[in-house]
C-alpha positions in Angstrom: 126.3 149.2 143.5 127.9 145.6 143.3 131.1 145.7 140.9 131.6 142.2 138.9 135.3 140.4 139.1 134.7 139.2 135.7 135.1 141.1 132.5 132.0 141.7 130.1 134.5 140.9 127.5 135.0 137.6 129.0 131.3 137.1 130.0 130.3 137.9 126.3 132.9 135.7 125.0 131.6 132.7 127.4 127.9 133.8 126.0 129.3 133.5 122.3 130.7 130.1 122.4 127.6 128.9 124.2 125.0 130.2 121.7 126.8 128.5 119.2 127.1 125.4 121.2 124.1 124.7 122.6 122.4 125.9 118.7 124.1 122.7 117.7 121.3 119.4 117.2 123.0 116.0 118.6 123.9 114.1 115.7 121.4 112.0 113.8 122.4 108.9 111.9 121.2 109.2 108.0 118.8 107.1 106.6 120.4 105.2 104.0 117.1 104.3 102.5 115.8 108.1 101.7 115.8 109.7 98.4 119.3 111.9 98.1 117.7 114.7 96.2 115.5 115.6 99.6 118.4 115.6 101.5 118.7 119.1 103.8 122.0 119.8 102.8 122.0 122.5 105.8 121.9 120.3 108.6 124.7 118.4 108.9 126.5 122.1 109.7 124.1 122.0 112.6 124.9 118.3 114.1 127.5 117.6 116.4 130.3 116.0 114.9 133.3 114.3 116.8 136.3 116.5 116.3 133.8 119.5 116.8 136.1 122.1 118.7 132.8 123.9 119.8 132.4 122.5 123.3 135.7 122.5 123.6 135.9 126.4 123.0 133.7 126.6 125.9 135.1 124.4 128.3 138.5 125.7 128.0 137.0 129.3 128.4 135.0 128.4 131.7 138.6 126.4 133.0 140.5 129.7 132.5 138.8 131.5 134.9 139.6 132.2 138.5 137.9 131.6 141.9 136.4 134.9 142.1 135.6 135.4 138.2 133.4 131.4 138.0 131.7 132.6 141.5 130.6 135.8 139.5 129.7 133.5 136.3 127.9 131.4 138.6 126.1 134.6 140.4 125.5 136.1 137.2 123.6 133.1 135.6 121.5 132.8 138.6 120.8 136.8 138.7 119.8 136.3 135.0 117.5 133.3 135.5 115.4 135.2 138.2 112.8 137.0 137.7 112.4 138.8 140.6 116.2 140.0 142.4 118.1 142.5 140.7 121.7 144.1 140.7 121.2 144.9 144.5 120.8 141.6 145.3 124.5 140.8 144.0 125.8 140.2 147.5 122.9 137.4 148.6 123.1 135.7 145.3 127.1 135.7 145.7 126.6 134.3 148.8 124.2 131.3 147.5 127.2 130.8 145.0 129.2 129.7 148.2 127.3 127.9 149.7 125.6 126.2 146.9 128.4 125.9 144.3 128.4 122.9 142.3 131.4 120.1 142.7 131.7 120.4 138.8 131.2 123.8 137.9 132.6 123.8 134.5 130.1 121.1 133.6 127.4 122.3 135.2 127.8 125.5 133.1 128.2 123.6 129.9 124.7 121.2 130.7 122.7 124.6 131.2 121.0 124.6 127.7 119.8 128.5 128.4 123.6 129.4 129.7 123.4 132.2 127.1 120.5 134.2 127.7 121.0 133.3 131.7 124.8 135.5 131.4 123.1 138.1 129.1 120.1 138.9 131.5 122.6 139.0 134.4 124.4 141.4 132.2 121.3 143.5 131.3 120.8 143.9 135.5 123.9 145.3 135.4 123.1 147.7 132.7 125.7 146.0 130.7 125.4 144.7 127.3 127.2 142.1 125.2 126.6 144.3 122.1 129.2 146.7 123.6 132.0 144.2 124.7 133.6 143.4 121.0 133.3 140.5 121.2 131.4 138.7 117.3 127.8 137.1 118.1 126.4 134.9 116.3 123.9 136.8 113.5 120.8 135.1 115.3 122.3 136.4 118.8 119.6 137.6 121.1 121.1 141.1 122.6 119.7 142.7 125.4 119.1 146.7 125.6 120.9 148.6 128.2 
């Protein structure tokens, strides 16, 4: 079987920060004119808010990595978005990687809205699990099963 270059610690980690970044709502300017009192205090937790170090979090984590461990983030978000290759396929889809990797991969990672569960089913073909890596998900986390 394929072995990964790139830690489930540091895949889980990636997962983490983009759960909680891509759960964020682009911010919404308040209408002056509504009653305060039906106000959702809540939501303003959930904007994005210049100064937010969320995406930043993420970025800086995906700009860490190495050659070898981006081509597996890559592969792995591809495995997980297909329905239909698995594990054995590792080698093909690591060679679309090459041959298809994007100019900008940091932001094409960090514009892929389903980033998240993409790494996690990747994982899951693996038979790896971000519930064992350590690393704190978010309460509403989705986890796969081994």
């Amino acid at each position: 079987m394929a072995e990964l270059r790139i830690s489930t610690e540091k895949v889980c980690f990636i997962v983490a920060r983009s759960r909680t970044f891509h759960a964020k709502l682009p911010p919404v300017l308040p209408d002056y004119g509504s009653n305060p009192a039906d106000e959702d205090t809540a939501h303003p937790i959930l904007e994005d808010r210049p100064g937010d170090e969320t995406e930043q979090e993420l970025r800086d984590a995906l700009s860490g990595l190495d050659g070898a461990e981006m081509a597996d983030l890559i592969a792995l978000s591809w495995l997980g978005r297909d329905d239909v290759r698995d594990a054995d396929d590792w080698d093909d889809v690591l060679a679309e990687v090459a041959d298809q990797r994007p100019e900008h991969p940091v932001d094409a990672l960090v514009e892929q809205p389903l980033l998240a569960d993409m790494l996690e089913e990747g994982l899951a073909k693996f038979g790896l699990s971000c519930a064992d890596s350590g690393e704190e998900l978010a309460p509403d986390a989705r986890v796969l099963p081994e």
